[in-house]
LOTI-133324 format. One record per residue: residue in one letter; x, y, z of N, C-alpha, C in turn. Coordinates in steps of 0.001 Angstrom, whole numbers, plus 500000, padded with zeros to 6 digits. Layout:
REM residues N
aXYZXYZXYZ...
REM end
This chain:
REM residues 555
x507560464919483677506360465466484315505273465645483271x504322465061483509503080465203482849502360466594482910x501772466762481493501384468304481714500184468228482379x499346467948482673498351467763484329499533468282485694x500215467177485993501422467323487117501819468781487011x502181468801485727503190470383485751502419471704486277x500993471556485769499874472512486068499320472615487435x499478471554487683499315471458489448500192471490490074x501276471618489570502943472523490591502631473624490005x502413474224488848502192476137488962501019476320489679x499936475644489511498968476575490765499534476153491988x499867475147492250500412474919493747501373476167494424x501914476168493340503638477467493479502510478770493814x501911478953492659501588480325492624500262480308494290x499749479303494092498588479206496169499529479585496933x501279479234496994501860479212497740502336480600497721x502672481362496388502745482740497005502163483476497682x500750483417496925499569484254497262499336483961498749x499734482630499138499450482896501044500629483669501535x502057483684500775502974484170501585502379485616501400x502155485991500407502403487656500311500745487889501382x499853487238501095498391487836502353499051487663503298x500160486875504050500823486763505397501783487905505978x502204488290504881503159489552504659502343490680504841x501236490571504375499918492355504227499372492007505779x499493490652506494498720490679507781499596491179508473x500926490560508504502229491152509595502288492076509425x502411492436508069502703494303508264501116495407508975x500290494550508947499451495541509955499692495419511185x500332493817511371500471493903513231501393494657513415x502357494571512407503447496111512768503229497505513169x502099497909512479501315499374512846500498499136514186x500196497940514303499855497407516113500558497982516906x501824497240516704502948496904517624503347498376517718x503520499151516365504072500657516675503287501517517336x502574501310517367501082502169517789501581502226519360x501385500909520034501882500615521078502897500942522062x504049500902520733505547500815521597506088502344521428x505747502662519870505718504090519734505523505397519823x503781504433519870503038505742520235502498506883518980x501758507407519242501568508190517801501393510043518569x502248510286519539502447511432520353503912512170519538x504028513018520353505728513807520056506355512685519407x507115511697520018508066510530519527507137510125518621x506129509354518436505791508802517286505839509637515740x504945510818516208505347511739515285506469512140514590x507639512323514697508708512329514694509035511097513828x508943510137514200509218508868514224508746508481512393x507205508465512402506076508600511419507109509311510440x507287510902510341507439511635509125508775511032509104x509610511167509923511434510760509375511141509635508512x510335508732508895510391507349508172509827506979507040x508892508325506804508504508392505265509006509219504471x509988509841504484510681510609503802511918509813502655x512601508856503422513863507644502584512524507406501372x512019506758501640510641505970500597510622506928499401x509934508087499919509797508989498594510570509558498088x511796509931498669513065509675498196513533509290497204x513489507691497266513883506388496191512944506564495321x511535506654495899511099506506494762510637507461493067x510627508479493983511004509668493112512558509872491983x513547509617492782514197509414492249514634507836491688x514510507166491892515110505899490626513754504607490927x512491505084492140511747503682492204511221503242491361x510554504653490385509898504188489353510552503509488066x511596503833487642512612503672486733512856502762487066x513438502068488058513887500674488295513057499717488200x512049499739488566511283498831488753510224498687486910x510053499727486576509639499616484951510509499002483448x511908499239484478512742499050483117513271497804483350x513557497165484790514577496391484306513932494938483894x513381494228484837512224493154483905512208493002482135x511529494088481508511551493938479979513206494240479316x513923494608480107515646494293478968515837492932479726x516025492230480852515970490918481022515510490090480237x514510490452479759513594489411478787514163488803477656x514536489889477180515330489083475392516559488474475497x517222489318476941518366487824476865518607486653477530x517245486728478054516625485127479045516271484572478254x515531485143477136514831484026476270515802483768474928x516529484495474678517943483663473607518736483080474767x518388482672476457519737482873476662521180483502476578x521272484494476346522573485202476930522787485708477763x523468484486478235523765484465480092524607486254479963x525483486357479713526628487238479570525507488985479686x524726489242478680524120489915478406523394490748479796x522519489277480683521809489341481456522765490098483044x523503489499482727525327489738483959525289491537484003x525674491367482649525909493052482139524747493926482499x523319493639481807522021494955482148522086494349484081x521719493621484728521907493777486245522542494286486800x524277494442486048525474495018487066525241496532486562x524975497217485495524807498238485045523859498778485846x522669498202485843521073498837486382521761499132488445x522395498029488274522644498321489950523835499202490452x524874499837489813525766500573489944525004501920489267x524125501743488209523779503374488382522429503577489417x522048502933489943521051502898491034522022503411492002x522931502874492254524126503500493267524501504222493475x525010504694491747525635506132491592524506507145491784x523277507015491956522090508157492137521777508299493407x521962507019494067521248507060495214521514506897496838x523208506718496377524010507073497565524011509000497617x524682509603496080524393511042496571523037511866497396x522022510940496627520504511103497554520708510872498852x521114509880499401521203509623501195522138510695501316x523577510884501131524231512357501571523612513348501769x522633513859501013521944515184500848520938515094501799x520332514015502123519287513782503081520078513785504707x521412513346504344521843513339506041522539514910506197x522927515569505200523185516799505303521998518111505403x520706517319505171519639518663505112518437517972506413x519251516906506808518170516628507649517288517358509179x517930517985509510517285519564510157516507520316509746x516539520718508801515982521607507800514469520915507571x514567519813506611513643519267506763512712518402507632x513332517943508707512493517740509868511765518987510286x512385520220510353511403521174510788510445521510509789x510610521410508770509858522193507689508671520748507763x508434519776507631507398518593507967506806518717509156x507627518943510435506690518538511620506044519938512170x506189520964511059505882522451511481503918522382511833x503381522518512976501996522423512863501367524188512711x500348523910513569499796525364513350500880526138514448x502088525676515093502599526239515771504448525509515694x505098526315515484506237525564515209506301524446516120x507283523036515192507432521918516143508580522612517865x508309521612518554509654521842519618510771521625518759x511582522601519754512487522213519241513252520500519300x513278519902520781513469518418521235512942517280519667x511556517857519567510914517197518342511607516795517082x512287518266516659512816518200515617514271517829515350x514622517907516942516095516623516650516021515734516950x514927514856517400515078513637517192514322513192515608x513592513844515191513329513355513565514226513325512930x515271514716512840516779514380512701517559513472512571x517839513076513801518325512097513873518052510730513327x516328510558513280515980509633512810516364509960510976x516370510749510814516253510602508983517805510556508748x519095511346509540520400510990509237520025509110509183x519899508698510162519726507106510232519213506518508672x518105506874508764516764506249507898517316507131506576x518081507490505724519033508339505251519419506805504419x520346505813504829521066504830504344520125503921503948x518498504142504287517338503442503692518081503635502092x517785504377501314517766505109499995518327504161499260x519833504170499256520507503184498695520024501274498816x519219501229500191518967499702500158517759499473499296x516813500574499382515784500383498779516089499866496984x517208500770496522517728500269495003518044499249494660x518718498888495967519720497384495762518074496208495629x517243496405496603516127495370496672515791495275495671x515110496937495154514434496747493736515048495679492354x516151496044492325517207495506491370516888493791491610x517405493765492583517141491881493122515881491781492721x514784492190493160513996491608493167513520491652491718x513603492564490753513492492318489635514064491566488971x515635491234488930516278489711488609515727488465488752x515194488836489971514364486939490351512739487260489971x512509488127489548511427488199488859511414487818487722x512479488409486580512672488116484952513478486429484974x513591485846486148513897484747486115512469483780486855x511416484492486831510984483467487472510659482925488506x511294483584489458511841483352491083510899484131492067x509743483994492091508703484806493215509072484411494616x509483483220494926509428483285496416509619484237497594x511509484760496697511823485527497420511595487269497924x511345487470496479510599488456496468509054488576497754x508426487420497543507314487537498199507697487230499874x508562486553499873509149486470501637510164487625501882x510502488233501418511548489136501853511050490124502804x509336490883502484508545491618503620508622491029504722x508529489987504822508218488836506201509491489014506554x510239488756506058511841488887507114511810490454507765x511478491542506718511684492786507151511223493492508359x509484493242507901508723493318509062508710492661510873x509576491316510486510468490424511869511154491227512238x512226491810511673512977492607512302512973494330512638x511788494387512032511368495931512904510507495511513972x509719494668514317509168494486515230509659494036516370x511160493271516252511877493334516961512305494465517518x513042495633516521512999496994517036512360497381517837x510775497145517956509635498244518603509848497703519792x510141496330519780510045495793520959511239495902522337x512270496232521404513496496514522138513383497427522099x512946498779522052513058500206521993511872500611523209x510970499670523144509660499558523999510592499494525655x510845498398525544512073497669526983513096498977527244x513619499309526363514995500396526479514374501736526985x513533502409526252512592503728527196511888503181528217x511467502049528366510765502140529693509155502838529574x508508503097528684507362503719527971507927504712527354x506846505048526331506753506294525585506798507368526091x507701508277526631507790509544526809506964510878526308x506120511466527169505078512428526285506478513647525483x507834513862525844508396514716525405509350513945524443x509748514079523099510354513531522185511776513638522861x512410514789523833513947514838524365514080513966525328x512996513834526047512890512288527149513069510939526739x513503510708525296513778509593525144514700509053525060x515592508388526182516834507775526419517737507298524738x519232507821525272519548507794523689519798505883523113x520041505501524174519722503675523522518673503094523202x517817503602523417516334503534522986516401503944521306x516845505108520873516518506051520371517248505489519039x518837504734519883519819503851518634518524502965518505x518450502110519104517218500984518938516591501061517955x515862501698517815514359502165517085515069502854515954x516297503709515679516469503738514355517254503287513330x518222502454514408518845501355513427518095500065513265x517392499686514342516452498669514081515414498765512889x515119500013512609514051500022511672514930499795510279x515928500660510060517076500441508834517715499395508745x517869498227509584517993496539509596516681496291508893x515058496711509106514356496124508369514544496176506988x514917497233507020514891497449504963515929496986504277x517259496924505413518336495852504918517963494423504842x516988493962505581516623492723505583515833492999504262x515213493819503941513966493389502931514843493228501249x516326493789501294516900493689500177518104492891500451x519266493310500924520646491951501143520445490969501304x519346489566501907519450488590501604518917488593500533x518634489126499602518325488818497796519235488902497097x520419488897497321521918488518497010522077487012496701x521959486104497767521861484703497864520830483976496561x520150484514496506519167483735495554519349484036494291x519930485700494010520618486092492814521974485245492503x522694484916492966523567484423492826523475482703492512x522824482278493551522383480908493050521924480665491607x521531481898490762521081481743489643521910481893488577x523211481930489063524301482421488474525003483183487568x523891484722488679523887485426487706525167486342488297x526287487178487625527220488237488124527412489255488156x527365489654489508526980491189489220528477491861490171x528501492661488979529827493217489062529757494949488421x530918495796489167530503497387488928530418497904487362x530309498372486751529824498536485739529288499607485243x528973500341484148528227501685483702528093501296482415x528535500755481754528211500118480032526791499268480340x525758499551479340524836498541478897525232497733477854x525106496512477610524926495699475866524813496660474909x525466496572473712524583497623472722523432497871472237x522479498712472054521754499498472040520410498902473289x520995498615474227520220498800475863519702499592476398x520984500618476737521135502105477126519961503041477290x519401502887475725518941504224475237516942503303475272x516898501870474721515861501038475466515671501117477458x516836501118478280516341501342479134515774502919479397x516477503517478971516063505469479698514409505139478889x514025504911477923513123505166477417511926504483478591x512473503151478839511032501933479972511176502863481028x512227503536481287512859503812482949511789505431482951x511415506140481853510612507105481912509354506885481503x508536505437481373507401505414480529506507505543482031x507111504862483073506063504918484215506323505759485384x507012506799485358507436507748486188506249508726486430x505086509262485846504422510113485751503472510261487266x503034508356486768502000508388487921502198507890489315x503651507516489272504735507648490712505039508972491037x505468509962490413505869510982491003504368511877491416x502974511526490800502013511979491322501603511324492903x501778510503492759501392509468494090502541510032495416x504169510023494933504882510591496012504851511694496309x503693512735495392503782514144495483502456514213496646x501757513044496614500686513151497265500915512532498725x501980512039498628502043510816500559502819512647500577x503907513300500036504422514508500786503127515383501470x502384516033500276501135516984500732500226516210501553x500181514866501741499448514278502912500176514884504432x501284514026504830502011514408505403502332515641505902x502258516643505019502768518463505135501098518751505938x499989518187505441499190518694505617498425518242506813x499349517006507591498916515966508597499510517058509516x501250517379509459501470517579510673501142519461510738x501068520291509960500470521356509434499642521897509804x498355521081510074496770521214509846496831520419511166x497144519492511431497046518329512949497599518729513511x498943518616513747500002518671514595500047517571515138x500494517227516531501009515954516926499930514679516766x500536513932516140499534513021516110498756512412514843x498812513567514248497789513431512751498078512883512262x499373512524511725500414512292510999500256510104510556x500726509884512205500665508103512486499703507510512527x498456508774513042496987508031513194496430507736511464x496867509060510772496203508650509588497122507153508435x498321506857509603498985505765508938498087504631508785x497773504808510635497384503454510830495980503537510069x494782504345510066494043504325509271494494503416507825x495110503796507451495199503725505903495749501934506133x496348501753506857497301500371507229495587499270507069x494805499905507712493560498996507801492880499437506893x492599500167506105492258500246504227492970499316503412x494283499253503502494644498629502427494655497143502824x494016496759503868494241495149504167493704494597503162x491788494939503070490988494709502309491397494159500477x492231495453500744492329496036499475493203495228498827x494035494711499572495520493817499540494835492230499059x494062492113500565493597490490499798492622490235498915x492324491401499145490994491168497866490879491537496758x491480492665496072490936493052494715492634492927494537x493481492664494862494510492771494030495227491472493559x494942490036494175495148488826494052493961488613492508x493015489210492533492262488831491600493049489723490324x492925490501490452493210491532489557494382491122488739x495484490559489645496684490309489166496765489242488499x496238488328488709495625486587487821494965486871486608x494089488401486668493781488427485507494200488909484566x495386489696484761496514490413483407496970489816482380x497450488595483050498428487320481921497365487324480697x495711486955481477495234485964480633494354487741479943x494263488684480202493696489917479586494782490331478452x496309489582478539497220490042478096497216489094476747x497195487740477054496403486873475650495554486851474971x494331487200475624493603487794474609493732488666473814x494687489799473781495264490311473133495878490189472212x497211489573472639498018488728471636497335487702470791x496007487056471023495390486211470023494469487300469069x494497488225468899493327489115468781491893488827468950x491713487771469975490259487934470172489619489005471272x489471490260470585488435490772470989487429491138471805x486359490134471490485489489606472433485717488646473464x486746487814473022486923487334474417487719488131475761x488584489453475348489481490618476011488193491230476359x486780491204476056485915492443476294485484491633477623x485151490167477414484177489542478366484909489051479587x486240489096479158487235489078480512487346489839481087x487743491054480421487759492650481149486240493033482013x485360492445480934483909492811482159483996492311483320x483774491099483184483991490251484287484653490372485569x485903490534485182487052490436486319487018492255486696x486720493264485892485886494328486691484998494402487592x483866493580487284482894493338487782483100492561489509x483521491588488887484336491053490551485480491938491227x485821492410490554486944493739491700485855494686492126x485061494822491454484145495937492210483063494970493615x482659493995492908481859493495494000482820493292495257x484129492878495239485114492605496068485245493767496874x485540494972496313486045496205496377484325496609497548x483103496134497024482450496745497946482131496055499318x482581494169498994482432493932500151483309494592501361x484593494520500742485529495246501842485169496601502483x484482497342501580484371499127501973483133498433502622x482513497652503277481422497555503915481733497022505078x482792495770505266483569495364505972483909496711507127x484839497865506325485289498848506883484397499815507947x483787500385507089482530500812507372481664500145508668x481871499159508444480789498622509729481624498194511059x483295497895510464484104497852511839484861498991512030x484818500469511521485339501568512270485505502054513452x484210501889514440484326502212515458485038501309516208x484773500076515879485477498794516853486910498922516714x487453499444515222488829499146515076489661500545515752x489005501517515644489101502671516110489263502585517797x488573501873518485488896501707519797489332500711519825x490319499633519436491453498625519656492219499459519398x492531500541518586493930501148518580493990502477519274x492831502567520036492559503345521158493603502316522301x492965501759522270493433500843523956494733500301523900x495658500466522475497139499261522446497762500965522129x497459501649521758498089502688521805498642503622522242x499522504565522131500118505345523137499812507427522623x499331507657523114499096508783522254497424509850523046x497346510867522266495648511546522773494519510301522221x493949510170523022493063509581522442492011509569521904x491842511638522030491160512035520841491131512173519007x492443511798519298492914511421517767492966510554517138x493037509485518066492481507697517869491060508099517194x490463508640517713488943508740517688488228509023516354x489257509983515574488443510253514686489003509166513183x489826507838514194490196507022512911488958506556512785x487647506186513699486260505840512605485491506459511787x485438507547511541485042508773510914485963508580509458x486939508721509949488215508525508588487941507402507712x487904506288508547487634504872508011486461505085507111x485368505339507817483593505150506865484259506770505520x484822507304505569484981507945504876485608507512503522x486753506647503982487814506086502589487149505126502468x485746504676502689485117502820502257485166502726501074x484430503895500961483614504304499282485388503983498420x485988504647498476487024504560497559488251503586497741x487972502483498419488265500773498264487657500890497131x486453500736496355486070500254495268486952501029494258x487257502501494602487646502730493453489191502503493043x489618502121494690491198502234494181491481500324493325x489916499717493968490527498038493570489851498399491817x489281499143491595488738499256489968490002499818488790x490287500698489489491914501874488511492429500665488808x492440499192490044494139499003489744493902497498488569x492339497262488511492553496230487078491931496953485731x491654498147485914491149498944484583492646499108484256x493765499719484680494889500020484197495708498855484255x495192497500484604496078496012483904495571496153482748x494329496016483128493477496181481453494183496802479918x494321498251480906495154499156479394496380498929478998x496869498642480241498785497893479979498582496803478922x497374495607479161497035494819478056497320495181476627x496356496244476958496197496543475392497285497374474947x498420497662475686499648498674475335499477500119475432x498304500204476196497666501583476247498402502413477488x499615502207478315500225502704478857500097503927479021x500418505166478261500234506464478548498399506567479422x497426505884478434496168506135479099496124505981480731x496248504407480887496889503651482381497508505120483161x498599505585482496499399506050483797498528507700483899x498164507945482931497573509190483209495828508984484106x495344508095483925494687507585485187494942507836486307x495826506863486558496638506891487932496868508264488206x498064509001487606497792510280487869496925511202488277x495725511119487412494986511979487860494322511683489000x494508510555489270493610509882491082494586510303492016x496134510340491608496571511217492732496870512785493062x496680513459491750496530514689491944494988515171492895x494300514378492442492628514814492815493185514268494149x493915513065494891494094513240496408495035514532496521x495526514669496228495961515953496434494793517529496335x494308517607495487493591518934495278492117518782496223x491849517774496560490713517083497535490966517077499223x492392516461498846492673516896500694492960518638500935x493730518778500460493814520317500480492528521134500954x491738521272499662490295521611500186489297521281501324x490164519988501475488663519630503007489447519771504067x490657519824504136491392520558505406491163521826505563x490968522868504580490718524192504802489005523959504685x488327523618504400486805523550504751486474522852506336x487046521605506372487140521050507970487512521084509278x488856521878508720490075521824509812489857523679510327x490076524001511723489858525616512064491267526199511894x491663526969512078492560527947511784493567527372512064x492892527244513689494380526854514780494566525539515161x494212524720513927494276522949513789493756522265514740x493363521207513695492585519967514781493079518778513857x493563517638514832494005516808514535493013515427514071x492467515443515298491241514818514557490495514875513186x490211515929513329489626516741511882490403516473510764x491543516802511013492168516483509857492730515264509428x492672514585509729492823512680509609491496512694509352x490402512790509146488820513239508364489044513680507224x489750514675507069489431515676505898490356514572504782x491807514034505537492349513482504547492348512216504191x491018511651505021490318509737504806489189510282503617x488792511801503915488010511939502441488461512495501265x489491513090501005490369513447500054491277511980499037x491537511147500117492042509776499631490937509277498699x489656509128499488488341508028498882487600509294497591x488074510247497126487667511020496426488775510568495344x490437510957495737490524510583494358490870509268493634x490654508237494728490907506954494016489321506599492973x488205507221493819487187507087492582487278508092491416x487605508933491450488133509792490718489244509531489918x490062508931489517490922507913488873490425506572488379x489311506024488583488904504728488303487730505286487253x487275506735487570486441506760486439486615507201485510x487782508016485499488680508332484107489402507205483008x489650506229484486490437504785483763489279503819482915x487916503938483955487127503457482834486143504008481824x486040505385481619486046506001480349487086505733479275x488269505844479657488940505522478828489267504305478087x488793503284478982488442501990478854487338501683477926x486382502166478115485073502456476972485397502735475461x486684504019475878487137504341473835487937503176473308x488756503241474356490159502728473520489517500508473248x488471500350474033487931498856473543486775498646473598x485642499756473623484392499752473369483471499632474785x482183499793474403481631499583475644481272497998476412x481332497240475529481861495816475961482459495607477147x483941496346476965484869495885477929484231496463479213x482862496936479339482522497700480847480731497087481029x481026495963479935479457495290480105478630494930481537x478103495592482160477290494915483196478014495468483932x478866496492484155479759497240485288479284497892485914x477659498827485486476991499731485785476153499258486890x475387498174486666474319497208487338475104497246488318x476392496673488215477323495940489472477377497110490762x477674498050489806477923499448490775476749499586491611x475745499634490960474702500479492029474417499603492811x474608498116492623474296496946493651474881497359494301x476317497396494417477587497942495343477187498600496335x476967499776495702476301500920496524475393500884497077x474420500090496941472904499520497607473403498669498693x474208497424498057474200496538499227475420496663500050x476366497434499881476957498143500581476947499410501929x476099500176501714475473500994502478474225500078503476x473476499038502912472841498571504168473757497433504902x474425496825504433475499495711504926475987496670506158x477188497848505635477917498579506363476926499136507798x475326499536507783474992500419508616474274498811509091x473889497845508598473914497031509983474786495966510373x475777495922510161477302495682510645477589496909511878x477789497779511650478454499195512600477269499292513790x475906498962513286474630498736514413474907498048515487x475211496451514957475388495673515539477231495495516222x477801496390515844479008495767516185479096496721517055x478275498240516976478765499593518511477780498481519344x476678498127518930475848497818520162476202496757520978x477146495912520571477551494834521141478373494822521907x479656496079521586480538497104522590479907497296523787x478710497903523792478108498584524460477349497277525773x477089496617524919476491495466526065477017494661526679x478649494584525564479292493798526602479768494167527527x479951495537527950481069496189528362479923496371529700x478566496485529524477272496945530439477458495208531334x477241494588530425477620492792531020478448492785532064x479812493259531747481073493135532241480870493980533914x479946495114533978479752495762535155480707496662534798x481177497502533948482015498235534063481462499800533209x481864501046533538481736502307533192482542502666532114x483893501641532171485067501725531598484683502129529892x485901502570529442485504502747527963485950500772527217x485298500503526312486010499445525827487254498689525835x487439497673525855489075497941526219489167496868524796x490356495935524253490878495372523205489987494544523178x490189493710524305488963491816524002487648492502523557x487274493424524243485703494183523733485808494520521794x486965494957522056487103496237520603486927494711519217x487757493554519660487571492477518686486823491887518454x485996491697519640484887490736519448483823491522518250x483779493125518577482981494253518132483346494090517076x484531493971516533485287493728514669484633492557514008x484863491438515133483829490410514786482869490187514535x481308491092515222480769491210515055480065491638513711x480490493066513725480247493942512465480577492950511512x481759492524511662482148492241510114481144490581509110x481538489926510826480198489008510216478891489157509941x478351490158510285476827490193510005477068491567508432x477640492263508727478411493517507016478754491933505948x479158491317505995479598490207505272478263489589505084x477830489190505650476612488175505256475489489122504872x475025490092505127474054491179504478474702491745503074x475725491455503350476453492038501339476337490885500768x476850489705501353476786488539500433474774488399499824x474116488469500988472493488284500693471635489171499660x472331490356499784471979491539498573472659491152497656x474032491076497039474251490755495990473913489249495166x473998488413496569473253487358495706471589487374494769x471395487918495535469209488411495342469493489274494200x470512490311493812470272491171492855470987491396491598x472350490798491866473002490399490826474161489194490732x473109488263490397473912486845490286475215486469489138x474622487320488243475690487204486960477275487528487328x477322488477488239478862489131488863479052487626489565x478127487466490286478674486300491192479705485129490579x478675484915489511479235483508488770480185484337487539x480532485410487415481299486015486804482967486159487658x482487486235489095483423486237490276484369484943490351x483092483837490458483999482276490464484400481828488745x483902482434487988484558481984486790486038482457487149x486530483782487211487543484220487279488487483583488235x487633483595489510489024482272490405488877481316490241x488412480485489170488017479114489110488815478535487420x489019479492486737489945479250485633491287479334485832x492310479046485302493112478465484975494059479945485056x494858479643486320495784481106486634495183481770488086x494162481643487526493321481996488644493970482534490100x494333481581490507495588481652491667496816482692491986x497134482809490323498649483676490264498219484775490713
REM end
């Protein structure tokens, strides 16, 4: 193979991930569709919502971060001498003490699971009781998540330090197939959503929570097959190689800081959803967030991630200036990216806000205040797509502690931010609405709030270079962002409004209305951001296609 040929099978490979994994960030929103729908975001959904985020933070608190930091770099040195033997040993080790941690974790979760269902779904008025045994029930279930989640991580880091993205990047797609299968058979089995969580037939109830714990088995046990094809053996174990051991505890604690800030913050989200909301708050502010991170997914993080390797060589060559003019750059385009999307948002809130009005099952005053929520977290799309290549940036430069204490502090400030605007927003005796508000502005507070610590720090630790022309970029952002967004949302309520006047009907919007309205906004928010930033700052532009237009670009 000619090195031309060879270069055009890695970008080919790597086009080919990057569509699987945007295919994977699309399904998994039709999933928050489909749940919305079949679920409902009432008593049962609720219920449903907190049990199912509880396994997650779980794992990841306890071994997600560690696993996923450490095992990649001890792979490395004995992939690259080859020692097959070596590689056998740190996998079977990393995955039997993942085991040994995280099966006792699921016990403790199926033994306290009462306890803590009530203590989560407690609002301004204790949950029902009906409520709180079926969350129960759901988390004994969603309980045996814990342990699968380890086993994935593990796999998927093997076929990572080997090389092997596919599977990793298709494994969501299988997962997400088979919970949606769930919703759908659980949909058929109740017969609708029941407004009382005890009204829900108990085959339904198997449905929906072993179906959902098949997804996460799907998203890790077939990564067995592909591990193995690589011939690698994994067998029980507690010995590392010599001096491994004491190299892994060290990787396995370097990135724990700004994970356990982030899972401290989905808990106090959550505590403060069903708390401050009560029924409802909880799934609506899921799905909110499900349509934040779309943006966020295809856009600033495909770039961002293409640009590490080559932010990471410049390094290793010590050039300098060329690490400063990359780092500007590919800032510069995550932010312009970062604002087309928060304008995107912004201008289709209301539209998206009433499609998950109309497929949904639930008050539909609580639907309501997902557009309010939405124009609220726009602003901080930019900042969460800025922290997440300012802190590739610092990983570059080995600046790790800086990186994670970033991060950190963007999730404490969501934390100390929602807090405060729930007790400034929210009345005594809770509002659900309100508070899916208070906590779409607590989110977009501290992800900018983390991006500007990450790029101060960015300023010391490689000068003001590395943030050349970042400033300009911003206020364009903010300029052509704010008029994009308000005539996008102009044009996309008013078009609701006329079609629906067209149609002869009094009716509120219904879905075909709510899309076309997404459509709307978003094409005319899109083409008014593209027209301002072109007119005012061209340099980002061609700073934008340099970056997807070089070499990696793709990955």
């Amino acid at each position: 193979m000619t090195r031309r040929s060879w270069g055009a099978s890695l970008l080919g490979a790597a086009a080919m991930i990057t569509a699987i994994t945007v295919l994977s960030r699309v399904l998994g929103f039709v999933r928050w569709m489909v749940q919305a729908q079949t679920v409902g975001y009432g008593a049962v959904g609720t219920a449903y919502t907190s049990a199912n985020t509880l396994p997650n933070v779980l794992f990841e608190v306890t071994a997600g971060g560690a696993l996923a930091g450490a095992l990649i770099p001890l792979l490395a040195i004995p992939l690259a001498r080859d020692v097959k033997g070596d590689v056998d040993r740190i996998a079977s080790a990393m995955l039997t003490w993942a085991l040994i941690v995280l099966v006792p974790v699921a016990v403790v979760c199926v033994l306290v699971a009462e306890p803590l269902a009530r203590f989560f779904l407690r609002g301004p008025e204790p949950a029902a009781p009906d409520q709180v045994a079926l969350a129960a029930l759901f988390l004994r279930v969603f309980a045996l998540q814990v342990p699968l989640y380890g086993v994935g991580v593990v796999l998927i880091g093997v076929l990572q330090a080997h090389r092997r993205f596919f599977w990793p990047a298709f494994a969501p797609i299988m997962s997400t197939a088979v919970v949606l299968a769930a919703y759908v058979v659980f949909a058929a089995a109740s017969g609708g959503v029941p407004e009382r969580a005890g009204d829900v037939p108990d085959d339904a109830v198997a449905w929906l929570a072993w179906g959902t714990t098949a997804g996460v088995a799907a998203l890790s046990l077939p990564l067995v097959v592909p591990v193995l094809r690589l011939g690698v053996r994994l067998r029980p174990r507690l010995g590392f190689p010599p001096g491994v051991a004491r190299r892994a505890t060290r990787l396995a604690a370097a990135g724990t800081g700004a994970l356990l800030a982030q899972q401290v913050a989905v808990l106090v989200t959550m505590w403060l959803s069903n708390r401050r909301g009560g029924v409802g708050a909880w799934p609506v502010f899921q799905y909110t967030q499900a349509v934040y991170l779309l943006p966020y997914a295809v856009l600033a993080v495909p770039l961002a991630t293409s640009a590490f390797p080559r932010l990471a060589e410049r390094v290793a060559q010590g050039d300098d200036r060329g690490f400063a003019r990359l780092a500007s750059g590919s800032l510069r385009a995550v932010v312009l990216l970062g604002g087309l999307g928060a304008a995107a948002l912004a201008a289709c809130a209301p539209a998206v806000s009433t499609m998950f009005r109309d497929i949904g099952v639930g008050d539909g005053a609580v639907m309501d205040a997902m557009a309010p929520a939405l124009t609220f977290m726009a602003p901080g799309l930019v900042g969460f797509g800025a922290l997440f290549l300012l802190s590739r940036s610092l990983y570059a430069l080995e600046r790790s502690r800086v990186a994670v204490l970033a991060n950190a502090t963007a999730w404490v400030t969501v934390v100390v931010a929602s807090v405060v605007a729930t007790l400034v927003l929210v009345p005594a005796d809770g509002d659900a609405g309100r508070t899916v508000v208070a906590l779409g502005l607590g989110s977009s507070l501290g992800m900018l709030v983390g991006a500007l610590v990450a790029a101060v720090a960015m300023t010391r630790v490689a000068g003001r270079d590395a943030l050349a022309g970042a400033g300009r970029t911003v206020l364009v952002t903010v300029a052509g962002g704010a008029v994009a967004a308000t005539a996008g949302r102009v044009v996309g309520e008013g078009f609701m409004r006329w079609w629906t006047h067209w149609l002869g009907t009094a009716a509120e919007p219904g879905l075909g209305t709510a899309v076309m309205g997404i459509g709307a906004a978003a094409i005319v928010a899109l083409g008014v951001y593209g027209l301002v930033v072109w007119l005012t700052d061209r340099p980002t532009v061609r700073a934008l296609a340099a970056v997807a237009a070089s070499p990696g670009g793709a990955r």
